[in-house]
N, C-alpha and C positions, 0 to 999 in steps of 0.2 A: 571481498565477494562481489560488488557490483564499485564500477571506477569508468568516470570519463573524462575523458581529455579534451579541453579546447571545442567545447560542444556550444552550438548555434544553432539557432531555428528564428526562422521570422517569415510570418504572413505579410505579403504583398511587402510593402515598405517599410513594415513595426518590424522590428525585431523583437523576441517576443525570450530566445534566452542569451547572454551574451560571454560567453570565452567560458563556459563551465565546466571546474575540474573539478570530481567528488569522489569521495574514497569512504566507501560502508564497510565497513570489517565485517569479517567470516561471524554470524550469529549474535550480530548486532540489533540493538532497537534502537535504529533512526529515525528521527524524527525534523522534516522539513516545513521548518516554522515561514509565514512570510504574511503581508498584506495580502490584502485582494488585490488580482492581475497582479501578483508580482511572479507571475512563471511556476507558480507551486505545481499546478496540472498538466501544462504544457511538459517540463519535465520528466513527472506522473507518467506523461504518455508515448515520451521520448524512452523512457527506461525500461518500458514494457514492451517493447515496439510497434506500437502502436502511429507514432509519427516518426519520420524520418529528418535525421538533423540535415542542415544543410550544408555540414560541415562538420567534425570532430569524431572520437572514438564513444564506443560504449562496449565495456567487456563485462558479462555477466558471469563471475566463477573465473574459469580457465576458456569460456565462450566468446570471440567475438560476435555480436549481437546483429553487428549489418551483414557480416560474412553468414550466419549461420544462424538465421532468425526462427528457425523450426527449432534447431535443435537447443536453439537459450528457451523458447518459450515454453520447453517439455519441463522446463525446472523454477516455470515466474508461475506464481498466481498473483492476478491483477485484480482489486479489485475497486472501480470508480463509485464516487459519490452516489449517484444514480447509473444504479448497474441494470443491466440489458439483459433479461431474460425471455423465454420463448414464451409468450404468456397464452395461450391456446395448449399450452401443452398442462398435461395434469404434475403437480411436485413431485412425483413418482417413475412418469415420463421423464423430467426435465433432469434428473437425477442420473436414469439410466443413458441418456444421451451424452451428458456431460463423462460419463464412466466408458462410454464406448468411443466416443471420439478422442479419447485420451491413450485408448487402449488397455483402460488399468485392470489387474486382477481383481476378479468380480469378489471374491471372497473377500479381502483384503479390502476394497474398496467397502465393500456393501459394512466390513464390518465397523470401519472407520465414520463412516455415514452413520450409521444407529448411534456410536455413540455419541458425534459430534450432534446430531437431532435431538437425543435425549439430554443431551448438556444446554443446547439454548432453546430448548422447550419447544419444539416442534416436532418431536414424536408423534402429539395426538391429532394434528393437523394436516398432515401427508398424506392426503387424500385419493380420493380420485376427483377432486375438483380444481379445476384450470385455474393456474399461476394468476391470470387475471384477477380475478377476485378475491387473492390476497390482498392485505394490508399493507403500506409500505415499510414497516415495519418487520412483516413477517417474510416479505422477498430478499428484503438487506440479512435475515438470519438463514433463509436458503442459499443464498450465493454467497455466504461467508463459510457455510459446514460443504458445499460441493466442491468450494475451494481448498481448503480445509481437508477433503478427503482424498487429494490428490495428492498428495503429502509432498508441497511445491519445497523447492531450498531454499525460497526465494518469497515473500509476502510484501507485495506492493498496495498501497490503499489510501485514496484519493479522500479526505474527509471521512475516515470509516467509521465515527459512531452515528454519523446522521442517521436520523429515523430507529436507533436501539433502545428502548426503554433502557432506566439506569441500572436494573440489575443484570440485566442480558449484557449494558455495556461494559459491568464490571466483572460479568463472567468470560466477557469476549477478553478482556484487556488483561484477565490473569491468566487463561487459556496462552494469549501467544508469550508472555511474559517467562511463563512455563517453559514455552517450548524453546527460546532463544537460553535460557539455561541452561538445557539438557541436549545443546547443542544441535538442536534438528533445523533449527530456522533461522534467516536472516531476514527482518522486516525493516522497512522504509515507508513509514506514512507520511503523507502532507496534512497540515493543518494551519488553522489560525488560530488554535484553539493550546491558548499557552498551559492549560491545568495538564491538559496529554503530555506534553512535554517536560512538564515539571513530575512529573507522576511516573512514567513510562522511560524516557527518553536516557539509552546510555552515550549518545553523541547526539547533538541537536548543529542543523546549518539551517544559517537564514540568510532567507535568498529576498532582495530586493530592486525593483527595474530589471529582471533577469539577471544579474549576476550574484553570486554567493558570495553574500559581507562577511558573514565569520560560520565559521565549522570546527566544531571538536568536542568534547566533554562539557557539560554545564559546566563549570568550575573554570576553567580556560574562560569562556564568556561571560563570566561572574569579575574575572580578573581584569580584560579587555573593559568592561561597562564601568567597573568600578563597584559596584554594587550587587545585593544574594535575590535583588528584588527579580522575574522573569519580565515583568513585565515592563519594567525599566529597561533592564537588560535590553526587550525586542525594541522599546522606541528610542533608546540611544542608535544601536545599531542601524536603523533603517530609518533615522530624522531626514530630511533631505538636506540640501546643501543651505 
């Protein structure tokens, strides 16, 4: 479902990813382990196209990404650590915007919306009062149900429990768990956060200094480390030289 070839990106003289080939299967939950700075977001926002490699492939589906970045992103929801909403607008507004600039059937959409509101407890909050003066807590669960109601193929997410209380984050994590079973979705999150991974994760790659040390099944990197421990596992893999 999403696969790149030979992918690079570097600001001014850093190179920031180096020669990265990635291969996410069709209604996979991938999970991109690494340090800090080790390219987890830079990637994050190569995949989404949000940055442009300076070199290599990225095909989303049957889409290439650089050739046809409108029509891959009709099928990505992205969504970053601190995600960017219109915060003047009311949750109601921000909704219907997100629904119209998408083009999506209002029915369909709106009906996907009530449930996904009513599932991470923001039904009673949907106000008319401007996105600003949410909590950040309660913005990370609007832009996870707007995304969420677009009903992407595709679910990218840059650190996605920050700022979720733990049972919104265990209702967010059974939600998409769900949906890669019943074959509606492929997600790819970044994290540093080894429990996601060990919890979540049906292929886990760890990427360190921009390049991908190891990719495949836990079990595969269980056998590579020597050990069932994760956390082992991540500082064998990315010890330095």
């Amino acid at each position: 479902m999403i696969t790149t070839y030979n992918l690079n990106k570097s600001f001014g003289t850093h190179q920031v990813i180096k020669n990265l080939d990635l291969c996410v299967r069709k209604n996979a939950f991938f999970v991109l382990l690494g340090p800090n700075a080790a390219g987890k977001t830079t990637t994050m926002k190569l995949l989404a196209g949000l940055l442009k490699p300076d070199s290599g492939q990225i095909s989303i589906g049957s889409i290439d990404l650089l050739k046809n970045p409108v029509r891959a992103r009709e099928i990505i929801g992205y969504i970053p650590d601190h995600p960017f909403l219109y915060e003047k607008l009311t949750g109601l507004e921000f909704i219907e915007f997100i629904r119209d600039i998408y083009r999506k059937d209002k029915r369909a959409f709106d009906l996907n919306m009530g449930r996904l509101l009513q599932l991470l407890g923001l039904n009673r909050h949907i106000t008319g009062e401007c996105i600003e003066n949410y909590s950040h807590g309660m913005k990370q669960r609007l832009i996870i149900a707007v995304t969420l109601a677009r009903e992407p193929l595709v679910l990218m997410m840059d650190e996605p429990l920050v700022g979720l209380d733990p049972r919104t984050a265990n209702i967010f994590k059974t939600l998409l768990k769900k949906e890669c079973e019943k074959g509606r979705l492929t997600v790819i999150i970044s994290t540093h956060t080894l429990s996601v991974a060990k919890e979540l994760a049906d292929e886990v790659g760890i990427i360190h200094r921009g390049e991908l040390s190891a990719c495949g099944p836990l079990s595969m990197l269980e056998e590579i480390a020597g050990t069932t421990d994760l956390e082992k596992i991540f500082l064998t893999i990315t010890q330095d030289d």
